[in-house]
N, C-alpha and C positions, 0 to 999 in steps of 0.2 A: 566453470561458468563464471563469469564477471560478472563485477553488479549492474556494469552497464549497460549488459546484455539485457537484463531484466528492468529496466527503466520505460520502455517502451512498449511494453506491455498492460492488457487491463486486468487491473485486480476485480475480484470479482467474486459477491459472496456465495457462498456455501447453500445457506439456509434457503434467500429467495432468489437468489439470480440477480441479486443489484450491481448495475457497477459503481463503481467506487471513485475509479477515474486514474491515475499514472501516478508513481512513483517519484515523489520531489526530494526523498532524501533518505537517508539509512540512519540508525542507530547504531555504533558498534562501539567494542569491551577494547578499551584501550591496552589492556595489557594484554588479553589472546589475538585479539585480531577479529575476533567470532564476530559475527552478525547478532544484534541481540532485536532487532525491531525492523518493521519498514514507515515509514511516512507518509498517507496520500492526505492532500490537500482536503480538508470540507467542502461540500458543495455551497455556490454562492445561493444570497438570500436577499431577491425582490433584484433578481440581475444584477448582481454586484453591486447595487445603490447602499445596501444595509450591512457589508461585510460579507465575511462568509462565516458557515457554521464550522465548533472546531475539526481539529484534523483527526486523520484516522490513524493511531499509533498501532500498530497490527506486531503482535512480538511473532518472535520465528517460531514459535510452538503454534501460533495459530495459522500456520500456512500451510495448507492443505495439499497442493499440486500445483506445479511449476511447470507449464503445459507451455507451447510453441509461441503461443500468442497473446496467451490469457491465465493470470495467477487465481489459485479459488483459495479462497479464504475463509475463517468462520469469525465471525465480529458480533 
């Protein structure tokens, strides 16, 4: 699987069923290659007028299931 395969996907938590929202970038261990994290953006605050809140840094140990369409995650 490629990571780009998995960009287009919604992450999506474990606990309640939140989405989270897509994949804007990876973490990885410069010297393995390994995946160490994924990225999804914060959700914006007052419509993007106020910024957004921070990002969701999700490590590969918290991903749960890597499904068709939708990653489950625990955060």
């Amino acid at each position: 699987m490629r990571l780009s395969d998995l960009r287009f996907r919604d992450v999506v938590t474990v606990k309640d069923g939140r989405r989270l929202g897509f994949i804007t970038d990876w973490e990885l261990d410069p010297q393995s290659g390994r995946l160490l994290a994924m990225v999804v953006p914060g959700s914006p605050r007052a419509l993007g007028l106020l910024g957004r809140e921070p990002d969701y840094v999700i490590p590969w140990e918290k991903i749960r299931k890597i499904g068709e369409d939708v990653i489950l995650v625990e955060v």
